[in-house]
One Martini backbone bead per residue (centre of mass of N, CA, C, O) as a GRO file, in nm:
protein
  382
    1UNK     BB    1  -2.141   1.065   0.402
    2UNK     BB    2  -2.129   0.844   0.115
    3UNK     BB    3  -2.109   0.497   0.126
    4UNK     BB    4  -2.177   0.470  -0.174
    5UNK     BB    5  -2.114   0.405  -0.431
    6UNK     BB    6  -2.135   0.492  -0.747
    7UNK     BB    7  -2.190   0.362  -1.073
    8UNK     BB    8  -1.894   0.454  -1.144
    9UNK     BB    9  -1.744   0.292  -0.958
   10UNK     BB   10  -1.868   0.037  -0.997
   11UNK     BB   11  -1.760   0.015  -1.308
   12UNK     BB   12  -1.446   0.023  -1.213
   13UNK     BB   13  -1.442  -0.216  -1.088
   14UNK     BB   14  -1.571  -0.408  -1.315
   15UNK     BB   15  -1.344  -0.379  -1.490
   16UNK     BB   16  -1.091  -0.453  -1.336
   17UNK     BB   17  -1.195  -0.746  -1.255
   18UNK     BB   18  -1.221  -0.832  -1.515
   19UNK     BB   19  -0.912  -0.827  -1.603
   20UNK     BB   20  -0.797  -0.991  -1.358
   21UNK     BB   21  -0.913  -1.246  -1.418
   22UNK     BB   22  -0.717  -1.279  -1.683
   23UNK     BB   23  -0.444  -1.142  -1.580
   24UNK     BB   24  -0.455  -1.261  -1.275
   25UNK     BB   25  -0.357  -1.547  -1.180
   26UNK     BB   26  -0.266  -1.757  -0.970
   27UNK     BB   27  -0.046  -1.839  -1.186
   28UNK     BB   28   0.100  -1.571  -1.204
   29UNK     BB   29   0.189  -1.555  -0.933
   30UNK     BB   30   0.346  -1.796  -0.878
   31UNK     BB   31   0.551  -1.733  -1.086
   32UNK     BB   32   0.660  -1.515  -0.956
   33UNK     BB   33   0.742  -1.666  -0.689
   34UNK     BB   34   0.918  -1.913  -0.833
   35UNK     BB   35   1.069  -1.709  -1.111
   36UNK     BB   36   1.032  -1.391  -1.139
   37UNK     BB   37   0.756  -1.366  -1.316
   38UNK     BB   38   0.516  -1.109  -1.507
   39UNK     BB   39   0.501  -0.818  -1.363
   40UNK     BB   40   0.557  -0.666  -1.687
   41UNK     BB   41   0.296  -0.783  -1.812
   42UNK     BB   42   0.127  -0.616  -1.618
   43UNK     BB   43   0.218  -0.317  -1.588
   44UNK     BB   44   0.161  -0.275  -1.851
   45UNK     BB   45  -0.138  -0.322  -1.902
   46UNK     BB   46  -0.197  -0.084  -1.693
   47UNK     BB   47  -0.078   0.122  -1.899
   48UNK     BB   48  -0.237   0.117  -2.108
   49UNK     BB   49  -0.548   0.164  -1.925
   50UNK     BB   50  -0.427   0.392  -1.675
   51UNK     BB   51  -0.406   0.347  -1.373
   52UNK     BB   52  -0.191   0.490  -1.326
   53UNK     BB   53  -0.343   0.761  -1.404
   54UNK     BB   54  -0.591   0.825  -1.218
   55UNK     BB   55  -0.487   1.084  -1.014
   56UNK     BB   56  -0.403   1.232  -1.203
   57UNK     BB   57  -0.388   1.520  -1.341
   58UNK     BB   58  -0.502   1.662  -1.672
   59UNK     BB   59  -0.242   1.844  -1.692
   60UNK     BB   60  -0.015   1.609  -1.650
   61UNK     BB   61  -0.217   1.324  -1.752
   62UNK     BB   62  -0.436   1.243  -1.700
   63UNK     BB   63  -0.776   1.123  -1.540
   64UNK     BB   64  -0.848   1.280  -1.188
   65UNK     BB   65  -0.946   1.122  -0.988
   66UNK     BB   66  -0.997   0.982  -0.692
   67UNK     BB   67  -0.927   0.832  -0.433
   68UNK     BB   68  -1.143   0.630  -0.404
   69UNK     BB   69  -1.090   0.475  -0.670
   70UNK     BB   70  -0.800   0.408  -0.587
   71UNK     BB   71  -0.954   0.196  -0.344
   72UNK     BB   72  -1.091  -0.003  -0.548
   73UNK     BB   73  -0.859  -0.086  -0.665
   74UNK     BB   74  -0.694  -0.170  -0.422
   75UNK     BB   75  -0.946  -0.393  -0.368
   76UNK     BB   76  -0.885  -0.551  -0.676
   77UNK     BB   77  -0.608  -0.643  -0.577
   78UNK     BB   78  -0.601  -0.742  -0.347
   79UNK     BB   79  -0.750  -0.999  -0.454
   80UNK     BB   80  -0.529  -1.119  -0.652
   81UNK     BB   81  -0.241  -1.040  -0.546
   82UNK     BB   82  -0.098  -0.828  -0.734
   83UNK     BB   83   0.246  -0.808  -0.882
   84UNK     BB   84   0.284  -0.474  -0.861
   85UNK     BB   85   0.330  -0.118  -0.835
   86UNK     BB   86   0.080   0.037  -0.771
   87UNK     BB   87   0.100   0.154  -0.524
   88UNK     BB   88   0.407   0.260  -0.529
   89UNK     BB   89   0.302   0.476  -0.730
   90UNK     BB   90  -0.031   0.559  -0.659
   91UNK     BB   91  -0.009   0.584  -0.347
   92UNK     BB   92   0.322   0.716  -0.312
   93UNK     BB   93   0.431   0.903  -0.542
   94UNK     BB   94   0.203   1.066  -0.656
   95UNK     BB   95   0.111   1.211  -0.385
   96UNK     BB   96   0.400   1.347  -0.352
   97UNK     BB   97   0.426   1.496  -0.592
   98UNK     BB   98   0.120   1.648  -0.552
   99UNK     BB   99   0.250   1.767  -0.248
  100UNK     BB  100   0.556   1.920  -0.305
  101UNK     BB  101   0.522   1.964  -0.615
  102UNK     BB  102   0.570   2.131  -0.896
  103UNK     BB  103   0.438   2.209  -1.145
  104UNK     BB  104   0.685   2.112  -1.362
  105UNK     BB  105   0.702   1.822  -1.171
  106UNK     BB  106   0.461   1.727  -1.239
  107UNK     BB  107   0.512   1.694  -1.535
  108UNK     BB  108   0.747   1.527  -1.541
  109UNK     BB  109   0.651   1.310  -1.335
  110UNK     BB  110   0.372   1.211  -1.381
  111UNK     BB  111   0.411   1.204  -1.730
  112UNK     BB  112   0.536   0.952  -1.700
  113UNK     BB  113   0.352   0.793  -1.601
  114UNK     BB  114   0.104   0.842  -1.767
  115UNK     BB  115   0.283   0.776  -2.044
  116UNK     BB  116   0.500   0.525  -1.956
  117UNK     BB  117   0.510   0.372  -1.665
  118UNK     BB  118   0.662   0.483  -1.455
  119UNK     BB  119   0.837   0.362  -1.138
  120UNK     BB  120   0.721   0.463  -0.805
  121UNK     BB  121   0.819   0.553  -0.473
  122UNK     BB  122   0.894   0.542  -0.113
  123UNK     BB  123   1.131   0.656   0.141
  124UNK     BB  124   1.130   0.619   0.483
  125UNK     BB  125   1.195   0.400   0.625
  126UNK     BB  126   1.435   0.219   0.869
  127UNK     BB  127   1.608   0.032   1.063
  128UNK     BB  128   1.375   0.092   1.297
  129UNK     BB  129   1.068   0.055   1.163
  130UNK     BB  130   0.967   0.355   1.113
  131UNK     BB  131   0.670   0.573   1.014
  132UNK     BB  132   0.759   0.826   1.154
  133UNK     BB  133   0.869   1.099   1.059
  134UNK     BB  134   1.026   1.170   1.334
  135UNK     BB  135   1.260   0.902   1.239
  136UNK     BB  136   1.425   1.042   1.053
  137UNK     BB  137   1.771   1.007   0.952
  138UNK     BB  138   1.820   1.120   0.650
  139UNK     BB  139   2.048   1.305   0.518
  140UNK     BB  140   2.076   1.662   0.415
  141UNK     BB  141   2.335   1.818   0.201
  142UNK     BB  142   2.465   2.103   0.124
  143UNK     BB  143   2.633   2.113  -0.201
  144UNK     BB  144   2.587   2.385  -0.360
  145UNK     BB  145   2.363   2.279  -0.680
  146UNK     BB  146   2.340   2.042  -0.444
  147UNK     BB  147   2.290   1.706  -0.259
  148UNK     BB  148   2.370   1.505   0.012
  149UNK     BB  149   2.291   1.157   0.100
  150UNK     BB  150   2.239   0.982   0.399
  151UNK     BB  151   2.155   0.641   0.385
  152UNK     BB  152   1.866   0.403   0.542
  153UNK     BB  153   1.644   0.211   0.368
  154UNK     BB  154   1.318   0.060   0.409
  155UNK     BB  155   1.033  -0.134   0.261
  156UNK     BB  156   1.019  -0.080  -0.056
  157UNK     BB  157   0.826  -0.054  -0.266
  158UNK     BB  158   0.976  -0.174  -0.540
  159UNK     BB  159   1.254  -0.053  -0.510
  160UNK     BB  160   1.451  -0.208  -0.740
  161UNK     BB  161   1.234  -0.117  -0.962
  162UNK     BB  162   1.258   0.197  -0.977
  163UNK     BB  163   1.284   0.474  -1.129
  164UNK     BB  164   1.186   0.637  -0.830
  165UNK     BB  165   1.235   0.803  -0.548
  166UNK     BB  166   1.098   0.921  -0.284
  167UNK     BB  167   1.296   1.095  -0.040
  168UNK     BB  168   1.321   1.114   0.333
  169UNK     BB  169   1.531   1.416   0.473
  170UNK     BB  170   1.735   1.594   0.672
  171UNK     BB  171   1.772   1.936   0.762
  172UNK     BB  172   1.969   1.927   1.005
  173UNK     BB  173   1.955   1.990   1.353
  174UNK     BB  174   1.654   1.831   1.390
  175UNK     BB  175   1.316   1.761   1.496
  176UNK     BB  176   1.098   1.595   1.412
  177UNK     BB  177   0.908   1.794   1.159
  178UNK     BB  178   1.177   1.918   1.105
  179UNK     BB  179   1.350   1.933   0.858
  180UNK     BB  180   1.193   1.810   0.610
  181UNK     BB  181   1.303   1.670   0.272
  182UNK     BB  182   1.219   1.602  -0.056
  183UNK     BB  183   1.325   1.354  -0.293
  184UNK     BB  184   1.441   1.275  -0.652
  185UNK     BB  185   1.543   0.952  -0.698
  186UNK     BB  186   1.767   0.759  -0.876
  187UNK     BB  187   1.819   0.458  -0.936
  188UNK     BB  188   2.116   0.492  -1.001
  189UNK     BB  189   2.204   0.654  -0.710
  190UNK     BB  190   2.179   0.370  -0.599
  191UNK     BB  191   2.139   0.113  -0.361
  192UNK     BB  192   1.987  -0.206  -0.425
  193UNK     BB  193   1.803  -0.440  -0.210
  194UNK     BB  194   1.611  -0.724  -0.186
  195UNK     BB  195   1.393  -0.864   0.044
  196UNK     BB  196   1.350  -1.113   0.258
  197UNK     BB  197   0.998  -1.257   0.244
  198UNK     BB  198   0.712  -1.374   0.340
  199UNK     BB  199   0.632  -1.212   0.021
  200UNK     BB  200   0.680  -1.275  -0.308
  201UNK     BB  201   0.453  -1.107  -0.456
  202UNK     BB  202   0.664  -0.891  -0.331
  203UNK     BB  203   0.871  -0.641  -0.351
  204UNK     BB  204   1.123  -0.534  -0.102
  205UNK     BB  205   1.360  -0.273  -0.030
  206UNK     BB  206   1.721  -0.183   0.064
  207UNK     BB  207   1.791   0.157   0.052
  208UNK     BB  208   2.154   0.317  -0.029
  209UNK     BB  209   2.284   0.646   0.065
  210UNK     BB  210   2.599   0.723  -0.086
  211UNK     BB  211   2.643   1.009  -0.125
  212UNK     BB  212   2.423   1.169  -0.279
  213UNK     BB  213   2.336   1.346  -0.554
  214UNK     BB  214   2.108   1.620  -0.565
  215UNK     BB  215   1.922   1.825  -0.757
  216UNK     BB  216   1.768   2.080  -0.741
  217UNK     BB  217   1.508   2.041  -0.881
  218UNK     BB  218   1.436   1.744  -0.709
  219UNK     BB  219   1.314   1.945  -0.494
  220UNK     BB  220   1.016   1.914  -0.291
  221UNK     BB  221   1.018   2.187  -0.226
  222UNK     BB  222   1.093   2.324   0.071
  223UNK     BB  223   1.365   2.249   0.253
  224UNK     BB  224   1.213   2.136   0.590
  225UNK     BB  225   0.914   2.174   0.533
  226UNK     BB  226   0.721   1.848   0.459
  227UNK     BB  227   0.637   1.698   0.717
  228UNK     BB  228   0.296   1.776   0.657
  229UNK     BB  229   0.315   1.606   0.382
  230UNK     BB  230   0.439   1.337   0.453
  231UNK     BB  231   0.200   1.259   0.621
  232UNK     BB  232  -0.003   1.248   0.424
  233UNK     BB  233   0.137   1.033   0.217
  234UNK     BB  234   0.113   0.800   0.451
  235UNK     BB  235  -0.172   0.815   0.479
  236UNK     BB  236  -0.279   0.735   0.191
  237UNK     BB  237  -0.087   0.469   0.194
  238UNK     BB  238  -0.235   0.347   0.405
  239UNK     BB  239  -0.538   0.357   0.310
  240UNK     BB  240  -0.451   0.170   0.048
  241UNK     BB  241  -0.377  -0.044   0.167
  242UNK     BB  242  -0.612  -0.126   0.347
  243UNK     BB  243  -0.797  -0.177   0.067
  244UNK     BB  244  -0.617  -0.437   0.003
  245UNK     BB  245  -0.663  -0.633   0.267
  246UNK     BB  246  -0.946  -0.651   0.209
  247UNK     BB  247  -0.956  -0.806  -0.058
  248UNK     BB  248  -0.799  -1.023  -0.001
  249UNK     BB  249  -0.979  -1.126   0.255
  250UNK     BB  250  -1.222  -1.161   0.036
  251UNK     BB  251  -1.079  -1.410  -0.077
  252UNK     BB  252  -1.047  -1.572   0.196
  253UNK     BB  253  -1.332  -1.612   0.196
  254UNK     BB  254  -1.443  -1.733  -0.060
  255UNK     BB  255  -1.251  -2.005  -0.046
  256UNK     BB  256  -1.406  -2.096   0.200
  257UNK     BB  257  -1.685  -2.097   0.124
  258UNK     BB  258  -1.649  -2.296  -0.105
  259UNK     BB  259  -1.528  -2.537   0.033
  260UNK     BB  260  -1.756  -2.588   0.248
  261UNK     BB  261  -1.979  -2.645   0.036
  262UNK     BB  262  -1.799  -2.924  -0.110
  263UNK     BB  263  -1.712  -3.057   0.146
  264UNK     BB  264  -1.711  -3.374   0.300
  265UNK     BB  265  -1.855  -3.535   0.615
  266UNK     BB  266  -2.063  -3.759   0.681
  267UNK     BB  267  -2.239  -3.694   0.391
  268UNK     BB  268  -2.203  -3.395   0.438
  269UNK     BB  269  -2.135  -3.046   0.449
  270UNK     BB  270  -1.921  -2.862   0.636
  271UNK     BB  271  -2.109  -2.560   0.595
  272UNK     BB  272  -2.351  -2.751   0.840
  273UNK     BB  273  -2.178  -2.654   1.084
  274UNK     BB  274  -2.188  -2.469   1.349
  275UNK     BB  275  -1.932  -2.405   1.342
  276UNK     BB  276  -1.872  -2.283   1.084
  277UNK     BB  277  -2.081  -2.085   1.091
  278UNK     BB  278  -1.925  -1.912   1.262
  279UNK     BB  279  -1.691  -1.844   1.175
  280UNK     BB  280  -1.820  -1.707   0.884
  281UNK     BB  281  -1.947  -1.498   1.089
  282UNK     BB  282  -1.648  -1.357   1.188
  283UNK     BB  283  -1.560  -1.274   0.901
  284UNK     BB  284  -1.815  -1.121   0.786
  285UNK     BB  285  -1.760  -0.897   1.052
  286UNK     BB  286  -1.507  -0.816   0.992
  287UNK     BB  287  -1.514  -0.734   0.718
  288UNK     BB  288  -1.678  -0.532   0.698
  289UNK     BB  289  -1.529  -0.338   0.921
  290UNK     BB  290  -1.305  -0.269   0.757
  291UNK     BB  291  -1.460  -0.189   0.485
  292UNK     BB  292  -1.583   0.091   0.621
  293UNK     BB  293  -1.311   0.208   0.765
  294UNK     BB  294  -1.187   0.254   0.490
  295UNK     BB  295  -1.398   0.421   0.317
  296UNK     BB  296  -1.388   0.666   0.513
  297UNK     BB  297  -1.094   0.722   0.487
  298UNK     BB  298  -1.140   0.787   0.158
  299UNK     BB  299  -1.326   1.003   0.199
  300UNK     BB  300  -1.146   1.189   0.399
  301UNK     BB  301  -0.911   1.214   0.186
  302UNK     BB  302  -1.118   1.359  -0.055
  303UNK     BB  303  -1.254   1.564   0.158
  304UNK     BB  304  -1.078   1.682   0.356
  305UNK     BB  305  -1.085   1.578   0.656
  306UNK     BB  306  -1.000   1.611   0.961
  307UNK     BB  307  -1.034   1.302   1.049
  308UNK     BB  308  -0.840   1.129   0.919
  309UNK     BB  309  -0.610   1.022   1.086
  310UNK     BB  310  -0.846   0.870   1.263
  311UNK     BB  311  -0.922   0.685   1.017
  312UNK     BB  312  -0.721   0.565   0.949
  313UNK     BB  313  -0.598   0.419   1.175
  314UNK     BB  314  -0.879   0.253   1.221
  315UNK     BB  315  -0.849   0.110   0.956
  316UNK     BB  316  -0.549  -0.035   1.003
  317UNK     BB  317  -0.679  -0.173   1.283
  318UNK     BB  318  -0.922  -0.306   1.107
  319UNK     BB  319  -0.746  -0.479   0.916
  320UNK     BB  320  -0.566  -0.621   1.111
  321UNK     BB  321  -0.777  -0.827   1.246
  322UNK     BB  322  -0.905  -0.901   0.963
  323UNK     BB  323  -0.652  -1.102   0.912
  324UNK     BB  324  -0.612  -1.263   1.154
  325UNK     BB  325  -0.848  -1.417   1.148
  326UNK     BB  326  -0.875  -1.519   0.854
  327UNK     BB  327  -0.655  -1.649   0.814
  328UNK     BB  328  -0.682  -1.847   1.059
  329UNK     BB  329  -0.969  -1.967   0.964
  330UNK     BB  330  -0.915  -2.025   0.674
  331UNK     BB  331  -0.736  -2.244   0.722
  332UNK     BB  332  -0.890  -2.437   0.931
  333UNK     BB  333  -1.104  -2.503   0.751
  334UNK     BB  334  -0.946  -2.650   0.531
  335UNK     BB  335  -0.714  -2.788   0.654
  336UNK     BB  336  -0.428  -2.983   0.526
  337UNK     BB  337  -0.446  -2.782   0.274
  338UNK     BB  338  -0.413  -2.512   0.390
  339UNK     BB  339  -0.044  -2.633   0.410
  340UNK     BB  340  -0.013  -2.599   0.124
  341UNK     BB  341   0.137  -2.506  -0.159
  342UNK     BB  342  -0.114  -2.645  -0.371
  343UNK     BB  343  -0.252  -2.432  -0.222
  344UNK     BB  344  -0.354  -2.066  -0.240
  345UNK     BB  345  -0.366  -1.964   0.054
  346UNK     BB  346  -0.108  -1.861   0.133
  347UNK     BB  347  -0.040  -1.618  -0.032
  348UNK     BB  348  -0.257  -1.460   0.082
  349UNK     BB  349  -0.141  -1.485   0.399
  350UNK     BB  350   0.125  -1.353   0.318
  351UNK     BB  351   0.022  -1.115   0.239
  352UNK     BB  352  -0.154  -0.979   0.500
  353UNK     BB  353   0.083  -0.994   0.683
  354UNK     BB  354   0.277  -0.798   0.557
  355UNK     BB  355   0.072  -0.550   0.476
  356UNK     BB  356   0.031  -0.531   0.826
  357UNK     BB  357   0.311  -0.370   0.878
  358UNK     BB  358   0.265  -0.166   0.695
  359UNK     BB  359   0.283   0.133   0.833
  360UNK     BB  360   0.176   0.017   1.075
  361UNK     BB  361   0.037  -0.177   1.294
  362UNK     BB  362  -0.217  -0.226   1.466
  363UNK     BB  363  -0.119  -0.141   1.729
  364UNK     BB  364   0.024   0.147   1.643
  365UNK     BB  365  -0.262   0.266   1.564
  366UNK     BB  366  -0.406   0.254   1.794
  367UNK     BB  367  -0.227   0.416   1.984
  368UNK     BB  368  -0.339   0.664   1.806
  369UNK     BB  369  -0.619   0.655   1.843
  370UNK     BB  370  -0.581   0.683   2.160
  371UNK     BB  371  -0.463   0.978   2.158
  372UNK     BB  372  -0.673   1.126   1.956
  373UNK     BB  373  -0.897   1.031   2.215
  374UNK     BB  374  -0.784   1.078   2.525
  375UNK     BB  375  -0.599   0.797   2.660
  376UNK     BB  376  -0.316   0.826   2.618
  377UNK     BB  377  -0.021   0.818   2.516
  378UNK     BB  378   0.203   0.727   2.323
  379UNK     BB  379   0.281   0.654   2.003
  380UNK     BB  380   0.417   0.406   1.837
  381UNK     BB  381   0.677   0.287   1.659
  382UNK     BB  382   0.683   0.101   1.379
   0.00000   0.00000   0.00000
């Protein structure tokens, strides 16, 4: 594998990064969190742009890029911590409907993404916070020429902004990976309230699914069959979160890094302390084994490596480590600034803190990590 961005993906980044630094200033995300304005402002930006439609294949109405530039985007947001739903929708609801979804349904739902901007979620987690496949209890009943669903999901990337949301639920009697269903239901066919968490430029909400009916068309491939698209589409988008949670720590890295450059403190810059320069040391071999351990993941995603299951976990837990690390050291060099709400880094550091729970903790990705190169023990649930 070349673990080398190729030129068109440089230019990629640099367009990206380009447009962010005008659309998404730290004034944009504050706006987002004290006043819950801009976002709509944003994805629209995005849509002009058509970065929702990266992924998407051309006959469906798309870019066609691979994963790879999909991480790349997804570390140049996470860079400026946007307020939008693009993981939501290019990273969750895309790969689910072009894993499961007929030709038609391709059309349907991925053209409305690239053409219109639909905004689309996954709801996999429940009330007991586990993203593992094998533990969804959300029911699906057939009744007539529709199903039934009941249930309650947690965690939802911008669920209750979502115009669609695949719903993932168990058809009858089973257990584990069996009897898993995707269906795609509408905005309105729900209960959704946006989640109280601690960081505020993100909105996750919890979706009650009280007898809801969905029609035929709506259902993604064979009910009860799903269960190993979905765990795919849970590793991509575990995959694109991680390649976000770089791109924060990389911000919380470059605000240390000028911070101590022109602070002074006894006449000179505090970034001459021998201190201070293990911390950006230890900071700096963090980040890049995140960055290294994340982009492998996402080639093995778009090459379709049987490593992938191996090398996501590797990531999540890769990047769960550097974000507690720069979290904490990036406030402690900031000094008695870095606990205020009028500098920028708290954001930062509440983005990676919610960020790294999602999808299974660092602790959970180990435990897998363990599992699946024979150290014993079963993973643990999200």
């Amino acid at each position: 594998m070349d673990l080398e961005l190729s030129d068109d993906q440089r230019a990629l980044r640099d367009s990206v990064r380009d447009v962010l630094e005008r659309e998404c200033p730290p004034s944009l995300v504050r706006r987002v969190i004290e006043e819950g304005k801009g976002t709509e402002e944003l994805w629209a930006r995005m849509v002009e742009l058509d970065w929702p439609a990266l992924t998407i294949a051309e006959e469906d109405g798309g870019i066609g890029l691979g994963f790879v530039e999909l991480a790349v985007v997804a570390e140049e947001l996470g860079r400026v911590i946007a307020p939008a739903p693009f993981l939501a929708t290019a990273a969750q609801f895309v790969p689910a409907i072009q894993g499961a979804g007929s030709p038609d349904q391709r059309r349907r739902f991925l053209g409305a993404v690239a053409r219109d901007g639909t905004v689309g979620s996954l709801a996999v987690a429940e009330p007991s916070g586990s993203w593992d496949v094998a533990d969804v209890t959300t029911t699906a009943v057939r009744d007539g020429g529709a199903w039934v669903l009941t249930g309650e999901k947690r965690f939802v990337f911008d669920g209750a902004r979502a115009d669609e949301l695949v719903v993932a639920a168990r058809v009858g009697d089973t257990t584990g990976d069996d009897g898993i269903a995707l269906f795609v239901v509408p905005q309105s066919a729900v209960r959704s309230e946006p989640l109280q968490d601690l960081d505020a430029s993100r909105q996750y909400a919890a979706v009650v699914l009280d007898a809801v009916r969905v029609d035929e068309d709506r259902v993604l491939g064979e009910p009860g069959e799903a269960g190993a698209v979905l765990r795919r589409v849970v590793d991509e988008a575990t995959a694109a979160l991680a390649a976000e949670i770089v791109g924060t720590c990389q911000a919380i890295f470059d605000i240390v890094h000028t911070y101590v450059g022109e602070r002074e403190q006894f006449g000179v810059k505090i970034g001459s302390f021998q201190a201070i320069k293990h911390k950006l040391s230890n900071m700096f071999v963090a980040l890049e084994s995140a960055r290294a351990t994340t982009y492998f993941a996402a080639l093995t995603v778009a090459e379709d490596d049987e490593r992938r299951p191996l090398a996501i976990a590797t990531a999540k837990a890769s990047v769960a480590d550097c974000q507690r690390l720069l979290a904490q050291e990036g406030i402690q060099c900031l000094g008695g600034i870095g606990y205020t709400w009028e500098h920028d880094m708290h954001m930062y550091v509440k983005r990676v803190k919610v960020a790294a729970a999602m999808f299974g903790s660092g602790a959970v990705h180990r435990a897998r990590v363990a599992q699946m190169i024979g150290l014993g023990g079963a993973a643990a649930g999200a």
